[in-house]
N, C-alpha and C positions, 0 to 999 in steps of 0.2 A: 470663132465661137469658143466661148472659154468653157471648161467643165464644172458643173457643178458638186464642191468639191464637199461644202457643211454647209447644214441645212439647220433653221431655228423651228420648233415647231410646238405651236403652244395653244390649244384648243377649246371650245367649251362643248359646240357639238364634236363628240367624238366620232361620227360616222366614218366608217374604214379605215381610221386612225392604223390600229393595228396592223394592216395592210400595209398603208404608206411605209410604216418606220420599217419593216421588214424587207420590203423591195428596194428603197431605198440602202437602206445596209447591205443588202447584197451587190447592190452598184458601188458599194462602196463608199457613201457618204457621211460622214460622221453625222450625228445629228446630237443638236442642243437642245435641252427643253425643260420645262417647269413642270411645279406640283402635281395636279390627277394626272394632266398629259404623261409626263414623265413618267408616273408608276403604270398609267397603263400601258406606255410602253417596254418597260423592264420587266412587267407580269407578262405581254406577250413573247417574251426572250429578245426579244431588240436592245441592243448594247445603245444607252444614252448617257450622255457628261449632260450633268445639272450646271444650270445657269449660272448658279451661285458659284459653283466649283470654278467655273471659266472666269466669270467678273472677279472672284474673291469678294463677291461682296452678297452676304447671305438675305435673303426675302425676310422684309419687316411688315409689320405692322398689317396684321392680317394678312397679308399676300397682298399690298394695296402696292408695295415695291419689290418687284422681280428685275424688272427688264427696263425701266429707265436707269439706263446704265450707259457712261460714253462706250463702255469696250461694247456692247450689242451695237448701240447706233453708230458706233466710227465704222463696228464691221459690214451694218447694212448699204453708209451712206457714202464710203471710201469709193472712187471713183480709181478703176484700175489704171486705167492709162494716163491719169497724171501722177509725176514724179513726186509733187508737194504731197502729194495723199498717200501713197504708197509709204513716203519717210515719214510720215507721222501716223502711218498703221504700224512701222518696223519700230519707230522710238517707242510706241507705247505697247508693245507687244499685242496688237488688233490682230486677230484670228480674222480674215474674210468669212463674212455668210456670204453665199451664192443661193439660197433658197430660203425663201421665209413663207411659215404653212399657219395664216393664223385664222381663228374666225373670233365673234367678240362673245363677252355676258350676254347674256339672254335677254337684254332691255325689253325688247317688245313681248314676249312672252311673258315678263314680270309684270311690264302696268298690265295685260288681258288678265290680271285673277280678279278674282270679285275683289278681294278685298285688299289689295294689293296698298302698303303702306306708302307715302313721300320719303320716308326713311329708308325703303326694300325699293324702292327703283331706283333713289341715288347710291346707294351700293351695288347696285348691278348695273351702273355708266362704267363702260374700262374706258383704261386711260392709258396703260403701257398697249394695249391691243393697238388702237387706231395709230400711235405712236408711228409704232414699226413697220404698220400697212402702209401709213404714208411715206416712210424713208424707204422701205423696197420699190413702192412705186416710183418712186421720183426716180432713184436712181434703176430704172427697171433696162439701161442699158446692161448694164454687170449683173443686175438682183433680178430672179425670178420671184411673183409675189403670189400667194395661191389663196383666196379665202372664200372657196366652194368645194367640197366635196365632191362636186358632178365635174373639174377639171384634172380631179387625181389622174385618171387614167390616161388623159392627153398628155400632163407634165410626164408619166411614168415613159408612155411609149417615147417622145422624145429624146428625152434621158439616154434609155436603152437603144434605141435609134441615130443616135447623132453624135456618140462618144463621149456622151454624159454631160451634153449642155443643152441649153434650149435655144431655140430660134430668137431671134429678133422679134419678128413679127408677131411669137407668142408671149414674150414678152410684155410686148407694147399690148397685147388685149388683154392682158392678166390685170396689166398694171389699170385701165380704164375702166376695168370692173373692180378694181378693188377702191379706187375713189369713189366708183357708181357707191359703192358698201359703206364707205365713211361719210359720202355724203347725205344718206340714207340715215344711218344712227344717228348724225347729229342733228337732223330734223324733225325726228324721230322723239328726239329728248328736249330738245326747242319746243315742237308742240305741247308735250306730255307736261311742261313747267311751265308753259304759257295757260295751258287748263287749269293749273293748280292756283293759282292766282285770284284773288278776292272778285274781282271785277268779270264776270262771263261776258262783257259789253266792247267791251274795248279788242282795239285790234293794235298789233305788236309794231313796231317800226319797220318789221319784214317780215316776210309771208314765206314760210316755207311747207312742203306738204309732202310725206316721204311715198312715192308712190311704187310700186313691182313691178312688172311688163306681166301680164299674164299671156298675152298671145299677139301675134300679129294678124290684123283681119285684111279679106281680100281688096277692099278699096275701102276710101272715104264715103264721103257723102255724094261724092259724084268719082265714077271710074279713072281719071286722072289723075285724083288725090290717095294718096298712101294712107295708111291709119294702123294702129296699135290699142289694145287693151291693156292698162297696168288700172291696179287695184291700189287704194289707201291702205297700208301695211295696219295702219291702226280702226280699218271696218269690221263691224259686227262679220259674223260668220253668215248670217242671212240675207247680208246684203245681196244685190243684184249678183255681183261678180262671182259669189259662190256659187251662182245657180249648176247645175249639171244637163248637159244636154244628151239626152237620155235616145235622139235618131234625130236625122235632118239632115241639109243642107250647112256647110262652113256658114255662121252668122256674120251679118257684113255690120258694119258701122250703125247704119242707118235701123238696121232690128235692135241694137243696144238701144238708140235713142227712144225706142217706140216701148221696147223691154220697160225700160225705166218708168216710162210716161205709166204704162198698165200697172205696173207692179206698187207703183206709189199710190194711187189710187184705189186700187180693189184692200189695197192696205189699210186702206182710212174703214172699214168696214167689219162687224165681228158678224152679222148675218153672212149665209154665203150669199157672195157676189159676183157676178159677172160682166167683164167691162170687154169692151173692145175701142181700140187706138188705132190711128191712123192717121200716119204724120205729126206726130205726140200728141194729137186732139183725141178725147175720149168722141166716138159717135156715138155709143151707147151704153148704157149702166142700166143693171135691174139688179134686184134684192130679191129671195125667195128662198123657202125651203126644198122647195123641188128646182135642181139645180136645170133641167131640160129645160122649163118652162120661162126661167130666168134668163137663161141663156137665149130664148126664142124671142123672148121681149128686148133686149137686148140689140138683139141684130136688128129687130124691125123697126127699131127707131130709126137709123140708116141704113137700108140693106145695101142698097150701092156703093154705100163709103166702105161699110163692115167687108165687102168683097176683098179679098186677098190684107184684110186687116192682123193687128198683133189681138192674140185673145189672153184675158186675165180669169183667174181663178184664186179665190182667198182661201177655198176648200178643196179636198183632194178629186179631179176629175171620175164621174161614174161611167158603165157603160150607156146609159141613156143619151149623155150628154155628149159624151164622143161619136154616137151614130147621129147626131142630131150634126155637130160640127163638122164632120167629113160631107157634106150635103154640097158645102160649096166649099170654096179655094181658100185657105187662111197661109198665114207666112209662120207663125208663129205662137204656141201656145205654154203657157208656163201657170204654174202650179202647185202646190206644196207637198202634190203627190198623185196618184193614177192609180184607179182600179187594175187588178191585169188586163180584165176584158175592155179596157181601155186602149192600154197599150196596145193591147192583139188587132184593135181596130186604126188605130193611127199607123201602125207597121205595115198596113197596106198601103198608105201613101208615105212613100219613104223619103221625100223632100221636105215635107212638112217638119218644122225643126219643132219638138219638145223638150220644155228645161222644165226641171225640177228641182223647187227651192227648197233648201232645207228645213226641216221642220221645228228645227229649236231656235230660238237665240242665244248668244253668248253675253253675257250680260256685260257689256262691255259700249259706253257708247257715250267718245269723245265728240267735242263740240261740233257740229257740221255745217260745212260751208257750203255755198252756191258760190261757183265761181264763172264770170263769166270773162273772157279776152275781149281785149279793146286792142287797136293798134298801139305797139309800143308797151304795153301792160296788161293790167289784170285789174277787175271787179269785182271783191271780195264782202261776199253778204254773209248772215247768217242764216241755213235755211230754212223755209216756212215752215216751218212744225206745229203752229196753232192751227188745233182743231176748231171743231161746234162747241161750241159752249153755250147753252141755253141758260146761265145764269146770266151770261150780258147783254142777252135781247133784251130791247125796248119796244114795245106796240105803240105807234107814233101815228096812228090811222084812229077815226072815231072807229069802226068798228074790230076788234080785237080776234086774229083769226083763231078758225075751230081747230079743235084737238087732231081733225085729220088733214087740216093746214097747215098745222104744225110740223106733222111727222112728216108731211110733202114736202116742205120749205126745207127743212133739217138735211134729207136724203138732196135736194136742189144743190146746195148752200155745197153741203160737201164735194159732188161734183164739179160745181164753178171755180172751184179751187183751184182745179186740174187743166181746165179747160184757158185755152191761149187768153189775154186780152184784147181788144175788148170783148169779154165773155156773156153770153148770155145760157141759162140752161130753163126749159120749159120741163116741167115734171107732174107727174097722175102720181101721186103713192109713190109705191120703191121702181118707178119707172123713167128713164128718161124719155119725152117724146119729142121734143127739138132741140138743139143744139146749135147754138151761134157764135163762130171764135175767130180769132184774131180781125177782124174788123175794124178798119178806120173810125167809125163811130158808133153808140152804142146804139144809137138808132137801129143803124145798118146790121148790126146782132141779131139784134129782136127779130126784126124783119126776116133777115135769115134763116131764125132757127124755125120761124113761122112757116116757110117757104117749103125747108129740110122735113117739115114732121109730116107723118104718114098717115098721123091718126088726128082727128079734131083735138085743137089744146082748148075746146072750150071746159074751163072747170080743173083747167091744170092749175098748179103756182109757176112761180119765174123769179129766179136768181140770177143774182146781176155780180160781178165778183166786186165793183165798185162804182160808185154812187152815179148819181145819173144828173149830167148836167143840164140836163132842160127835162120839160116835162113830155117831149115827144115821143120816147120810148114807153113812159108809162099808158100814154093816150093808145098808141097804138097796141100793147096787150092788152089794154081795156076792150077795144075792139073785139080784139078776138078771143074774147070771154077771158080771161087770166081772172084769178079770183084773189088770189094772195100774191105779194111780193114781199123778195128776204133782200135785203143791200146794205152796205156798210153806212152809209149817211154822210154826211159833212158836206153835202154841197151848199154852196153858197146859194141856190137857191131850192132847199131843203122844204123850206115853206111850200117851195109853188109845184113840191114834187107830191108832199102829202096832201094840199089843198086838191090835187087830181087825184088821187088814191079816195080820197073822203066822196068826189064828184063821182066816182064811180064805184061806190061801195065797195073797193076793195080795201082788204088787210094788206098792213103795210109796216115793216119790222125790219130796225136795226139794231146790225150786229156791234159796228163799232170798230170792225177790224176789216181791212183789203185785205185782195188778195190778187193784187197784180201777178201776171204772169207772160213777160214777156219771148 
């Protein structure tokens, strides 16, 4: 194991900077470094030789050339134990680095400001940084590579432990993550200039998406299977992944997916809402200003699905509504905030996992994908983000539904969004009362959610996420009183769907837009 003897180090987060260059110098390793880095560390009393000094060759051109320089990279990429590399470090007078401490420009920091220029994020892409990450890593037999602050103190004790060299094996994991890190920024900047682009329709020759590991979770989707959380380094701050889980149970795979499913939906909502999920299907939605009583309608659309269900909230939980919720078994509840006497009352059931999203947004919000795997690839959409829009409804029914058919249909319409394909949602008001999803046919929905509901849907409406190919699903909520229908339109037999809607005096209104949801 060889000692490491000079060290490059050249940073933009300076975190323990200071630190490093002092421990270091005291082991005796000389250390090379550039511009802030460099004076902060000569303001800490750390003896540093400037880059410039070593190359003879002085930083131009704003600082945009430091370290593209062969004497840096002969000294990172020189391989010790061959002869030919060794005489062309000695003929060119190459100084070996044995340590290189780098991390890069602050790219993702720069596009997150509101108002972050194309001009101010291509000045903060480095280019000598990834440089020399990748020549340490490659050669990470002879080169230690370090670009985390949270591995100082492993390189340090090493160091100090092993006669001032590092292991092999810590090597080889230094060098894995410092690719994981370039390969990260330049997807990173691939998206950000793939955004930038006249066209927001088109999709690129390659698909890259720079993700973080935020946590390992206890299994997949079934105990067998391993699973991981990483975050899109370029997410709003309110997305799911920020949420904070405030007691509970370790979250497993399968509460993220359910997480997701609530949080999008009570989302589409500026009333407080109340939803409950189960198995990404919403079983229940209600809208009110007394949050208990929304919550109670809610559950009673499904009380048996809603048992050990995911619970949403778009407003911060009170104590009514948590004495109301601990009544029976939930997995899961999240929120954008909690009364204390909230808290005080969920802390009695200390399995119960509650997360709390954060309250603001960061105004920050690149294009987003729905990505789905296929064997062998990937299924790259853009995802559903159109809302209700009541200016693209058409009344295609002779009779034209009432004003409180409308607000039913609206509140329908938004749920069926969420709800699996083949969707059906049966709604009273800001209520859901049946629910019918993923179904082989849309018949079989309907029927469903007829079967599901607890309370008479006569005099409810029914949304459909998308159009309805025969007239049997209409005939049968005619049946069962249905008064109004909201659906996308376009079937090819469109005629014989509103010629039944006219037969049975019902109101009948297209949106224009699906909303598949496989």
């Amino acid at each position: 194991m060889s000692s490491v003897r000079r060290a490059l180090i050249s940073v933009s987060d300076k975190t323990r900077i200071g630190e490093l260059g002092r421990k270091l110098n005291e082991l005796g390793v000389e250390i090379l470094s550039t511009g802030g880095t460099a004076k902060l560390l000569q303001d800490e009393g750390v003896p540093v030789r400037l880059v410039s000094d070593y190359t003879g060759f002085p930083e131009m051109m704003g600082g945009r050339i430091k370290t593209l320089h062969p004497k840096i990279h002969g000294a990172i990429l020189g391989r010790r134990h061959l002869d030919e590399d060794i005489q062309a470090m000695q003929t060119h007078e190459i100084e070996a680095i044995d340590l290189v401490v780098i991390n890069l420009y602050p790219f993702e920091a720069t596009i997150r400001k509101e108002n972050c220029t194309l001009e101010e994020a291509i000045e903060n892409i480095d280019i000598g940084g990834p440089a020399m990450i990748r020549s340490a890593a490659k050669n990470y037999k002879d080169v230690g590579v370090v670009v985390d602050p949270a591995d100082y103190d492993v390189v340090l004790e090493e160091l100090s432990g092993n006669e001032g060299g590092l292991t092999l094996e810590t090597r080889k994991r230094l060098s894995q993550k410092a690719y994981s890190l370039t390969a990260r920024y330049d997807a990173t900047i691939s998206r950000y200039l793939a955004g930038q682009q006249e066209s927001k329709t088109t999709f690129g020759p390659s698909f890259q998406e720079p993700y973080e590991k935020i946590q390992d979770l206890r299994y997949g989707e079934n105990p067998h299977q391993s699973a991981a959380l990483y975050k899109d380094v370029q997410a709003s701050e309110n997305d799911l992944v920020s949420a904070r889980q405030l007691q509970g149970k370790e979250l497993s795979f399968n509460n993220f997916l359910d997480m997701n499913a609530v949080w999008e939906l009570v989302s589409e909502f500026e009333e407080s809402a109340s939803v409950i999920v189960k198995h990404s299907n919403p079983c229940g939605v209600a809208l009110g200003i007394n949050q208990r009583e929304s919550f109670i309608a809610a559950r009673e659309t499904d009380p048996v699905s809603a048992f050990g269900g995911i619970l949403g909230f778009n407003h911060p939980v009170d104590k009514a509504t948590a004495e109301e919720i601990t009544k029976n078994f939930v997995e899961v509840i999240i929120a954008p905030g909690y009364a204390p006497e909230a808290l005080e009352i969920f802390a009695k059931k200390k399995n119960v996992r509650v997360m709390e999203m954060p309250e603001t947004a960061v105004k920050h919000s690149p294009r987003r994908y729905d990505i789905k795997r296929v064997g062998g690839g990937l299924l790259v959409q853009d995802a559903d983000t159109l809302g209700y829009d009541p200016k693209k409804l058409s009344s295609v029914s002779e009779r034209t539904p009432t004003e409180e058919e409308l607000a039913s249909l609206k509140f329908a319409w938004i749920v069926a969004k969420h709800v699996k394909s083949n969707a059906i949602v049966y709604a009273r008001g800001n209520e859901t009362v049946g629910v019918g999803a993923g179904q082989m046919s849309r018949v079989d929905s309907a029927r469903l959610a007829i079967e599901k509901a607890q309370k008479p849907v006569a005099g409810c409406v029914m949304a459909s996420d998308a159009f309805f190919p025969f007239r049997d699903a209409v005939d049968a909520a005619a049946e069962n009183g249905i008064t109004a229908i909201i659906q996308p339109g376009g079937s090819i037999r469109d005629n014989e769907i509103i010629e039944a809607a006219n037969e049975h005096k019902m109101a009948m209104v297209f949106t224009g837009i699906r909303h598949f949801k496989h």
